[in-house]
C-alpha positions as CSV (number, residue, x, y, z in Angstrom):
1,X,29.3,113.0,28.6
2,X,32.9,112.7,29.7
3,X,34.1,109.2,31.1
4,X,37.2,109.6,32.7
5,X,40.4,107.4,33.2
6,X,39.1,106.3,36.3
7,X,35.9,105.5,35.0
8,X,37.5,102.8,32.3
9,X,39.7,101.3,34.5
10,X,36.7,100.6,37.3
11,X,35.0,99.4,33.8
12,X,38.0,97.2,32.9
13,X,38.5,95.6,36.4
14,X,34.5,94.7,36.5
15,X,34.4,93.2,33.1
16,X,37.8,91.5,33.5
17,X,39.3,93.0,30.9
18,X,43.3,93.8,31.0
19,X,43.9,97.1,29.4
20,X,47.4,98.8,28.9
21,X,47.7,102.0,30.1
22,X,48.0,103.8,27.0
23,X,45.3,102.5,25.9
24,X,43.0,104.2,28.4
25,X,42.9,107.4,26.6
26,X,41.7,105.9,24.0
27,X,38.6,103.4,25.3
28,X,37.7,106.9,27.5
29,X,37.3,109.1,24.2
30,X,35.7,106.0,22.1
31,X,32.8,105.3,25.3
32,X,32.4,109.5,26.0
33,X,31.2,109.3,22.1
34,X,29.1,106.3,22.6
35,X,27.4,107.9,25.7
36,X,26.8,111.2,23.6
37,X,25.3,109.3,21.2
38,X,22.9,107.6,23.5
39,X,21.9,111.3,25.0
40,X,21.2,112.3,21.4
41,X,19.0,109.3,20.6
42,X,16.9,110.4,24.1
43,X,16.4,113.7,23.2
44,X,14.9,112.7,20.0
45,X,11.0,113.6,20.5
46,X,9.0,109.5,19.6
47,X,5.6,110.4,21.3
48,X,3.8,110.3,17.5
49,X,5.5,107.0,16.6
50,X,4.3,103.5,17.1
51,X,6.3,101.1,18.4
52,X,7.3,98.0,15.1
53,X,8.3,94.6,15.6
54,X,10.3,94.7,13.0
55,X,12.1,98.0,11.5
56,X,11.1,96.6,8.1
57,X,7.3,96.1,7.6
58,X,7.5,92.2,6.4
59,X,4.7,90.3,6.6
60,X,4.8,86.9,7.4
61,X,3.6,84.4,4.6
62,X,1.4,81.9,6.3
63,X,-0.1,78.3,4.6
64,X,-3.5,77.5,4.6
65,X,-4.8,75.7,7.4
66,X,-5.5,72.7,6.3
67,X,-6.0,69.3,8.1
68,X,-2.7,67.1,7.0
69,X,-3.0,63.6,8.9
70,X,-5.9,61.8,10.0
71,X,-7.8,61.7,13.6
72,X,-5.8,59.1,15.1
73,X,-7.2,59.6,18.3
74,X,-10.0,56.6,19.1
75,X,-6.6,54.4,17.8
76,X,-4.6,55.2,20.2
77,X,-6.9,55.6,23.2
78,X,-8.2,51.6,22.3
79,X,-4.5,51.3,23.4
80,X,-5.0,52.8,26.9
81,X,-6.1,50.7,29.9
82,X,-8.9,53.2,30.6
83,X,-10.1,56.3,29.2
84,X,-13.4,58.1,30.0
85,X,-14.7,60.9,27.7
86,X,-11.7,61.3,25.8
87,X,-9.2,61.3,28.4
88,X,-6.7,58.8,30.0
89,X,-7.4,57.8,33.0
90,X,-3.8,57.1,34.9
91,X,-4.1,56.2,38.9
92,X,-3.5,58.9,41.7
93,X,0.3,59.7,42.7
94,X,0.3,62.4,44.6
95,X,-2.0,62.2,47.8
């Protein structure tokens, strides 16, 4: 694909970017090779491979579920004004 003079100054002016203009030639020829890159990528035939999460296959090393600190929970809701079935009971606001 061929990206033309034109094309990198409308580029330039959208991403605020000041280019010289002998630099043009330059940025045209470097994002023409970019773009033929990316057409090469989509031609490549990925219907038989599964999508990854990760390029590398790592496995995530999880701890043991184990319980860590004790059910404060009766503590705290002795605190509470009022509390029915283990839930706070906090007066209407909205109406």
């Amino acid at each position: 694909m061929s990206i033309e003079d034109s094309d990198i100054k409308k580029i330039a002016h959208l991403a605020r970017i000041g280019i010289a203009d002998g630099d043009i030639p330059g940025y045209a020829k470097e994002l023409s090779n970019i773009m033929d890159l990316v057409e090469q990528m989509n031609a490549v035939d990925t219907e038989s491979i599964e999508p990854m999460a990760h390029p590398l296959h790592a496995v995530q090393r999880l701890r043991d579920d184990v319980v860590s600190e004790p059910d404060l929970r009766e503590a705290a809701q002795a605190l509470a004004p009022e509390t029915e079935a283990g839930l706070y009971l906090v007066p209407k606001v909205i109406e």
